[in-house]
VOGU-3710 file (C-alpha; in Angstrom, 3 decimals, decimal comma):
1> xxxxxxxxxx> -9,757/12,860/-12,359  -9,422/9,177/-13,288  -12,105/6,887/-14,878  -11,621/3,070/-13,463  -15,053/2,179/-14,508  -15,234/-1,552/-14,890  -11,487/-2,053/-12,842  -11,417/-4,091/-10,515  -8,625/-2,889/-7,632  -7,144/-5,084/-4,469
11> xxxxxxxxxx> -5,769/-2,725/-1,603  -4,242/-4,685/1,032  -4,775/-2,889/4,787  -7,551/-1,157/3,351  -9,690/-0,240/6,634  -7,738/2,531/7,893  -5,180/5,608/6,952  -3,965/5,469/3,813  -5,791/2,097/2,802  -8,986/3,259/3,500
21> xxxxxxxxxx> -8,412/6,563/1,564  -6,931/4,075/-1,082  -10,362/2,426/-1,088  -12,393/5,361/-1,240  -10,533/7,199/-4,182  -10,498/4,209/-6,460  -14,258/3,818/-5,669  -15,060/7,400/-5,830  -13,998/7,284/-9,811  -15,767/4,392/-10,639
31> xxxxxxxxxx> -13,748/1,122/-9,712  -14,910/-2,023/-7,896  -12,706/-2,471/-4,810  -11,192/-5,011/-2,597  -9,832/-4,896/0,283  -8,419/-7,059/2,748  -7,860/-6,075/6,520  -6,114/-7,721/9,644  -8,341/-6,512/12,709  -10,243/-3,185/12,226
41> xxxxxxxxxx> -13,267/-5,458/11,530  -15,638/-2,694/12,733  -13,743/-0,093/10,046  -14,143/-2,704/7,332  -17,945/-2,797/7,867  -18,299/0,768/8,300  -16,356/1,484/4,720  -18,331/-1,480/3,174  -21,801/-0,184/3,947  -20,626/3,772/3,277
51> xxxxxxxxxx> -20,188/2,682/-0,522  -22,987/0,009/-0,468  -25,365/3,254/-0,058  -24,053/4,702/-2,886  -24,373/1,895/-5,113  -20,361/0,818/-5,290  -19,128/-2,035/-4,574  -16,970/-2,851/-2,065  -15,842/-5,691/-0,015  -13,385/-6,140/3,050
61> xxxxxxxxxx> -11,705/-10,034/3,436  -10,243/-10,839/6,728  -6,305/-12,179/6,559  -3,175/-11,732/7,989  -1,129/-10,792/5,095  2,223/-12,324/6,758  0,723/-15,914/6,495  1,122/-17,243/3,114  -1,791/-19,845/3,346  -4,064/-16,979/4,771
71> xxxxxxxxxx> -3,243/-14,776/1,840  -3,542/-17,674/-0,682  -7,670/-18,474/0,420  -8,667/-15,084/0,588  -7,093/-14,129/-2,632  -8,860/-17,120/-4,338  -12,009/-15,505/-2,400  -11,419/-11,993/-3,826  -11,040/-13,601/-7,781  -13,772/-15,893/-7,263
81> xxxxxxxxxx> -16,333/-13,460/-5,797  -14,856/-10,169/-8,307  -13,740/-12,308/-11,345  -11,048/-10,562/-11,848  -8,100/-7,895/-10,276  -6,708/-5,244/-12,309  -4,661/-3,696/-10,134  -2,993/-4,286/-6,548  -1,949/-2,022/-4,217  0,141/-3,316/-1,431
91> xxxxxxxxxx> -0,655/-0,911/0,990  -0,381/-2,990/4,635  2,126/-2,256/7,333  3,186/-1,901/10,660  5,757/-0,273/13,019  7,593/-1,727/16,074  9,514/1,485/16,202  12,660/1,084/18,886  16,490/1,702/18,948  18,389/-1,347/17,442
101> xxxxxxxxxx> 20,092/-2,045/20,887  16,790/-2,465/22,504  14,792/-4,172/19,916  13,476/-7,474/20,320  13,929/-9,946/17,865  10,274/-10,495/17,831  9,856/-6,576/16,734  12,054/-7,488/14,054  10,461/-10,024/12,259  6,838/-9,047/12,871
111> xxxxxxxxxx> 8,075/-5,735/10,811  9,366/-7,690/8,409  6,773/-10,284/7,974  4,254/-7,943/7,243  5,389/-5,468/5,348  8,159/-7,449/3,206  6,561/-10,934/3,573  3,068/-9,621/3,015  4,318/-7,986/-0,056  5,617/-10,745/-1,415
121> xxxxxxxxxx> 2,649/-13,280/-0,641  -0,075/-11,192/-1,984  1,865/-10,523/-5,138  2,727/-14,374/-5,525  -0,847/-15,289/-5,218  -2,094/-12,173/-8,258  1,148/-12,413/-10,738  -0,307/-15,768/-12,693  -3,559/-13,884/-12,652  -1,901/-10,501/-14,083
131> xxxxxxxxxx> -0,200/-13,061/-16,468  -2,858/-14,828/-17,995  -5,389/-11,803/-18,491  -1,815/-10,199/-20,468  -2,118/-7,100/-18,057  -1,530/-5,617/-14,581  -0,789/-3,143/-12,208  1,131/-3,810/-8,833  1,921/-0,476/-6,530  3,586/-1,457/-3,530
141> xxxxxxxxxx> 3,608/1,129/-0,725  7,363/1,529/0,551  8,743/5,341/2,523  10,892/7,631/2,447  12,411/5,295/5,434  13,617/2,672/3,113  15,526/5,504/0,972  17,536/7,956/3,948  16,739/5,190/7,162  15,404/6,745/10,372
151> xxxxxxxxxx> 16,846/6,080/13,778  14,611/3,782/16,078  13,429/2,448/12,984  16,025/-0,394/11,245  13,315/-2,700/11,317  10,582/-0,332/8,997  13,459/0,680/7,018  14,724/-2,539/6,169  11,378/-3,705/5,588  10,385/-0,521/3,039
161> xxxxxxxxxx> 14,084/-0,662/1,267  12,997/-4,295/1,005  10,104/-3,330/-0,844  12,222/-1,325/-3,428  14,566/-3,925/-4,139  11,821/-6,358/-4,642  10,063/-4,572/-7,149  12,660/-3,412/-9,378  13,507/-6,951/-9,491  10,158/-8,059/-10,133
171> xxxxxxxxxx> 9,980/-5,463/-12,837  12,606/-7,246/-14,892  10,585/-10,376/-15,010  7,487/-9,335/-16,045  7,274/-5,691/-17,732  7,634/-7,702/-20,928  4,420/-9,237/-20,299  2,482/-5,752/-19,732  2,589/-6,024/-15,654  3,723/-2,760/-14,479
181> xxxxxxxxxx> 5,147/-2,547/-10,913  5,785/0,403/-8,930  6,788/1,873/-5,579  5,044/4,753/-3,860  7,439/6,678/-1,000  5,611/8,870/1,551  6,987/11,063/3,625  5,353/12,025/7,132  1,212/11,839/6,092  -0,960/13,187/8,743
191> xxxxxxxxxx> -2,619/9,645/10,024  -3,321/8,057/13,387  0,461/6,898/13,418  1,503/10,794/13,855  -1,245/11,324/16,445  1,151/10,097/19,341  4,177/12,150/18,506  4,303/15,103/20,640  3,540/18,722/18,861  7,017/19,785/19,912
201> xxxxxxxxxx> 8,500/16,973/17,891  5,647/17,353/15,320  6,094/20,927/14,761  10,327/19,906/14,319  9,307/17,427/11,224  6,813/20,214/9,766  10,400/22,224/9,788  12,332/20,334/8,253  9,516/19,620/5,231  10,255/22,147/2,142
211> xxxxxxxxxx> 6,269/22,286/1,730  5,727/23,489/5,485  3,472/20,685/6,356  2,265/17,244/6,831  1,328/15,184/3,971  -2,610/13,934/3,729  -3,978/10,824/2,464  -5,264/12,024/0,000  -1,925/13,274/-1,396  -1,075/9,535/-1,294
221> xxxxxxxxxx> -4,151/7,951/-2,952  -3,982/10,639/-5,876  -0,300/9,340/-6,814  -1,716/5,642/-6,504  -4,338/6,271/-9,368  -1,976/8,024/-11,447  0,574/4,895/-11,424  -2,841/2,501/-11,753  -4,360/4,576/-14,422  -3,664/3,722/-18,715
231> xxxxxxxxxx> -1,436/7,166/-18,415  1,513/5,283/-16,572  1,962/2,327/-18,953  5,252/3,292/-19,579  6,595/3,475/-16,608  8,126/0,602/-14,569  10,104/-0,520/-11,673  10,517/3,620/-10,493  9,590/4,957/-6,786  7,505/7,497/-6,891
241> xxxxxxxx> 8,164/10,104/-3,710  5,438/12,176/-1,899  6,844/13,669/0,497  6,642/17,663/0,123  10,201/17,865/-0,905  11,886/15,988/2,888  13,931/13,923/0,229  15,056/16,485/-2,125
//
Protein backbone atom coordinates (compact mmCIF):
# COMPACT_ATOMS: atom_id res chain seq x y z
CA UNK A 1 0.00 0.00 0.00
CA UNK A 2 2.91 2.26 0.98
CA UNK A 3 6.52 2.19 -0.40
CA UNK A 4 9.12 3.27 2.59
CA UNK A 5 11.96 1.79 0.75
CA UNK A 6 15.12 3.39 1.98
CA UNK A 7 13.08 5.08 5.36
CA UNK A 8 14.35 4.61 8.15
CA UNK A 9 11.36 4.45 11.08
CA UNK A 10 11.82 4.58 15.18
CA UNK A 11 8.72 2.95 17.02
CA UNK A 12 9.04 3.31 20.61
CA UNK A 13 7.36 0.05 22.64
CA UNK A 14 7.77 -1.80 19.61
CA UNK A 15 7.78 -5.58 20.99
CA UNK A 16 4.25 -6.04 21.60
CA UNK A 17 0.44 -4.92 20.54
CA UNK A 18 0.30 -2.19 18.57
CA UNK A 19 4.21 -1.55 18.47
CA UNK A 20 5.01 -4.69 17.24
CA UNK A 21 2.30 -4.51 14.48
CA UNK A 22 3.83 -0.92 14.03
CA UNK A 23 7.13 -2.69 13.35
CA UNK A 24 5.96 -5.24 11.13
CA UNK A 25 3.83 -2.97 8.72
CA UNK A 26 6.55 -0.42 8.19
CA UNK A 27 8.91 -3.39 7.48
CA UNK A 28 6.51 -5.32 5.47
CA UNK A 29 6.56 -2.23 2.75
CA UNK A 30 10.03 -1.84 2.61
CA UNK A 31 11.37 0.39 5.59
CA UNK A 32 14.31 -0.21 7.95
CA UNK A 33 12.96 -0.24 11.52
CA UNK A 34 13.82 0.59 15.01
CA UNK A 35 12.53 -0.14 17.83
CA UNK A 36 13.11 0.32 21.33
CA UNK A 37 11.45 -1.85 24.17
CA UNK A 38 11.32 -1.74 28.10
CA UNK A 39 11.19 -5.58 29.14
CA UNK A 40 9.67 -8.00 26.54
CA UNK A 41 13.34 -8.83 25.74
CA UNK A 42 12.30 -12.32 24.55
CA UNK A 43 9.50 -10.48 22.03
CA UNK A 44 12.23 -8.15 20.81
CA UNK A 45 14.41 -11.12 19.75
CA UNK A 46 11.68 -13.07 18.41
CA UNK A 47 10.50 -9.92 16.00
CA UNK A 48 14.25 -9.23 15.24
CA UNK A 49 15.08 -12.67 13.90
CA UNK A 50 11.32 -13.05 12.12
CA UNK A 51 12.49 -10.11 9.71
CA UNK A 52 16.25 -11.05 9.78
CA UNK A 53 14.94 -14.29 7.74
CA UNK A 54 13.42 -12.32 5.37
CA UNK A 55 16.19 -10.13 4.66
CA UNK A 56 14.78 -6.74 6.61
CA UNK A 57 16.26 -5.12 8.92
CA UNK A 58 15.32 -4.70 12.17
CA UNK A 59 16.67 -3.93 15.50
CA UNK A 60 15.18 -3.76 19.16
CA UNK A 61 17.29 -1.21 21.84
CA UNK A 62 16.63 -1.74 25.43
CA UNK A 63 15.47 1.70 27.47
CA UNK A 64 13.10 2.92 29.70
CA UNK A 65 11.59 5.66 27.79
CA UNK A 66 10.66 7.71 31.15
CA UNK A 67 14.45 8.24 31.88
CA UNK A 68 15.78 11.01 29.90
CA UNK A 69 19.51 9.86 30.03
CA UNK A 70 18.31 6.26 29.01
CA UNK A 71 16.48 7.64 26.03
CA UNK A 72 19.35 10.05 25.14
CA UNK A 73 22.21 6.80 24.70
CA UNK A 74 20.03 4.63 22.96
CA UNK A 75 18.82 7.21 20.59
CA UNK A 76 22.49 8.15 19.80
CA UNK A 77 22.72 4.14 19.38
CA UNK A 78 19.75 3.96 16.95
CA UNK A 79 21.40 7.15 14.62
CA UNK A 80 24.74 5.84 14.92
CA UNK A 81 24.04 2.19 14.01
CA UNK A 82 20.90 3.36 11.16
CA UNK A 83 22.42 6.76 10.09
CA UNK A 84 19.54 8.26 10.02
CA UNK A 85 15.47 8.37 11.33
CA UNK A 86 12.83 9.46 9.11
CA UNK A 87 10.09 9.04 11.02
CA UNK A 88 9.09 8.40 14.84
CA UNK A 89 6.33 6.89 16.16
CA UNK A 90 5.77 7.29 19.81
CA UNK A 91 3.95 4.36 20.40
CA UNK A 92 4.94 3.30 24.34
CA UNK A 93 2.52 3.24 27.21
CA UNK A 94 1.14 1.93 30.17
CA UNK A 95 -1.98 1.75 32.41
CA UNK A 96 -2.31 1.88 36.24
CA UNK A 97 -6.02 1.88 35.73
CA UNK A 98 -7.89 2.73 39.34
CA UNK A 99 -10.59 5.17 40.68
CA UNK A 100 -9.01 8.62 41.55
CA UNK A 101 -9.92 8.13 45.32
CA UNK A 102 -7.92 5.02 45.46
CA UNK A 103 -5.03 5.78 43.31
CA UNK A 104 -1.67 5.95 44.53
CA UNK A 105 0.42 8.68 43.81
CA UNK A 106 2.97 6.32 42.54
CA UNK A 107 0.21 5.07 39.79
CA UNK A 108 0.06 8.55 38.91
CA UNK A 109 3.28 9.47 37.92
CA UNK A 110 4.49 6.15 36.52
CA UNK A 111 1.40 6.87 33.93
CA UNK A 112 2.58 9.96 33.37
CA UNK A 113 6.23 9.42 33.09
CA UNK A 114 5.89 7.10 30.47
CA UNK A 115 3.52 8.00 28.33
CA UNK A 116 3.83 12.00 28.58
CA UNK A 117 7.50 12.06 29.74
CA UNK A 118 8.53 9.37 27.31
CA UNK A 119 6.94 11.36 24.63
CA UNK A 120 8.61 14.18 25.26
CA UNK A 121 12.25 12.65 25.78
CA UNK A 122 12.32 10.64 22.69
CA UNK A 123 11.12 13.57 20.64
CA UNK A 124 13.79 15.96 22.35
CA UNK A 125 16.53 13.61 21.54
CA UNK A 126 15.18 13.21 17.24
CA UNK A 127 13.86 17.04 16.66
CA UNK A 128 17.69 18.49 15.95
CA UNK A 129 18.03 15.39 13.85
CA UNK A 130 14.56 16.02 11.90
CA UNK A 131 15.99 19.64 11.78
CA UNK A 132 19.16 19.34 10.24
CA UNK A 133 18.24 16.61 7.51
CA UNK A 134 15.18 19.64 6.67
CA UNK A 135 12.51 16.78 7.14
CA UNK A 136 10.48 14.60 9.54
CA UNK A 137 7.72 12.76 10.68
CA UNK A 138 6.67 12.46 14.47
CA UNK A 139 3.20 10.34 15.20
CA UNK A 140 2.60 10.20 18.71
CA UNK A 141 0.10 7.56 19.86
CA UNK A 142 -2.56 9.33 22.24
CA UNK A 143 -6.71 7.64 22.73
CA UNK A 144 -9.78 8.28 22.55
CA UNK A 145 -9.20 8.59 26.59
CA UNK A 146 -7.45 11.84 26.34
CA UNK A 147 -10.52 13.29 24.16
CA UNK A 148 -14.08 12.01 26.31
CA UNK A 149 -11.85 10.72 29.78
CA UNK A 150 -12.80 7.29 31.15
CA UNK A 151 -13.58 6.63 34.76
CA UNK A 152 -10.78 4.64 36.70
CA UNK A 153 -8.58 6.12 34.31
CA UNK A 154 -7.53 10.12 35.19
CA UNK A 155 -4.13 9.08 35.15
CA UNK A 156 -4.13 7.51 31.15
CA UNK A 157 -6.31 10.29 30.28
CA UNK A 158 -4.32 12.98 31.51
CA UNK A 159 -1.38 11.41 30.19
CA UNK A 160 -3.01 10.88 26.35
CA UNK A 161 -4.76 14.58 26.49
CA UNK A 162 -1.17 15.43 27.41
CA UNK A 163 -0.02 14.05 24.33
CA UNK A 164 -2.48 16.23 22.24
CA UNK A 165 -1.63 19.36 23.74
CA UNK A 166 1.98 18.68 23.28
CA UNK A 167 1.91 18.15 19.77
CA UNK A 168 -0.20 20.81 18.53
CA UNK A 169 2.18 22.90 20.31
CA UNK A 170 5.09 21.34 18.92
CA UNK A 171 3.49 21.72 15.54
CA UNK A 172 3.72 25.49 15.72
CA UNK A 173 7.42 25.39 16.16
CA UNK A 174 8.51 23.36 13.62
CA UNK A 175 5.94 22.70 10.60
CA UNK A 176 7.81 25.61 9.05
CA UNK A 177 10.80 23.58 8.91
CA UNK A 178 9.03 20.47 7.08
CA UNK A 179 8.60 18.31 10.52
CA UNK A 180 5.15 17.12 10.51
CA UNK A 181 3.64 16.00 13.87
CA UNK A 182 0.61 14.12 14.45
CA UNK A 183 -1.63 12.31 16.92
CA UNK A 184 -3.19 8.91 16.35
CA UNK A 185 -6.53 8.19 18.79
CA UNK A 186 -7.62 4.54 19.15
CA UNK A 187 -10.47 3.44 20.43
CA UNK A 188 -10.81 -0.13 22.18
CA UNK A 189 -8.13 -2.40 19.75
CA UNK A 190 -8.35 -6.01 20.42
CA UNK A 191 -4.73 -6.50 22.31
CA UNK A 192 -3.53 -8.29 25.42
CA UNK A 193 -4.78 -5.15 27.48
CA UNK A 194 -8.58 -6.23 26.57
CA UNK A 195 -7.80 -9.89 27.31
CA UNK A 196 -8.60 -9.36 31.14
CA UNK A 197 -11.87 -7.56 30.81
CA UNK A 198 -14.63 -9.89 31.30
CA UNK A 199 -16.86 -10.87 27.99
CA UNK A 200 -19.86 -9.43 29.79
CA UNK A 201 -18.16 -6.08 29.98
CA UNK A 202 -16.45 -6.78 26.59
CA UNK A 203 -19.51 -7.59 24.77
CA UNK A 204 -21.05 -3.91 26.57
CA UNK A 205 -18.03 -1.85 24.74
CA UNK A 206 -18.63 -3.92 21.35
CA UNK A 207 -22.31 -2.19 21.95
CA UNK A 208 -21.68 0.83 22.32
CA UNK A 209 -19.05 0.85 19.05
CA UNK A 210 -21.07 2.14 15.77
CA UNK A 211 -18.83 -0.52 13.76
CA UNK A 212 -20.03 -3.55 16.04
CA UNK A 213 -16.60 -4.52 17.04
CA UNK A 214 -13.20 -4.26 18.43
CA UNK A 215 -10.59 -2.45 16.64
CA UNK A 216 -7.29 -4.61 15.39
CA UNK A 217 -3.81 -3.59 15.16
CA UNK A 218 -3.69 -3.58 12.13
CA UNK A 219 -6.41 -0.90 11.82
CA UNK A 220 -3.90 1.15 13.87
CA UNK A 221 -0.62 0.56 11.97
CA UNK A 222 -2.46 1.28 8.52
CA UNK A 223 -3.39 4.96 9.82
CA UNK A 224 0.35 5.27 11.10
CA UNK A 225 1.77 4.80 7.46
CA UNK A 226 -0.71 6.96 5.98
CA UNK A 227 0.35 10.03 8.39
CA UNK A 228 4.29 8.76 7.77
CA UNK A 229 3.87 8.37 4.11
CA UNK A 230 4.78 11.68 1.30
CA UNK A 231 0.68 11.70 0.96
CA UNK A 232 0.24 13.50 4.45
CA UNK A 233 2.70 16.38 4.00
CA UNK A 234 0.13 18.69 4.41
CA UNK A 235 -1.22 17.87 7.27
CA UNK A 236 -0.08 18.94 10.77
CA UNK A 237 -0.73 19.14 14.39
CA UNK A 238 -4.47 17.08 13.72
CA UNK A 239 -5.55 13.75 15.75
CA UNK A 240 -6.38 11.30 13.72
CA UNK A 241 -9.32 8.88 15.42
CA UNK A 242 -9.68 5.07 14.88
CA UNK A 243 -12.04 4.08 16.73
CA UNK A 244 -15.09 2.54 14.62
CA UNK A 245 -17.15 5.58 15.14
CA UNK A 246 -17.15 5.36 19.69
CA UNK A 247 -16.28 9.18 19.28
CA UNK A 248 -18.65 10.29 16.73
Amino acid sequence: MFDFNGKNILVTGGSRGIGRALVNAFASNGASVAFIYGRSQEEAVKLEEEWAAKGVRVKGYQADVSKFESVKQVVSEIIKDFGKVDVLVNNAGITKDGYMMLMSEDNWRKVLDVNLSGTFNVTKQLLTHFLVNKKGKIINMTSVGGLVGAAGQTNYAASKAGIIGFTKSLTKEVAGKNINVNCIAPGYIATEMLDTIPDKIKNGIIGSIPASRLGNVDDIANAAMFLASDVADYINGQVLVVDGGLTA
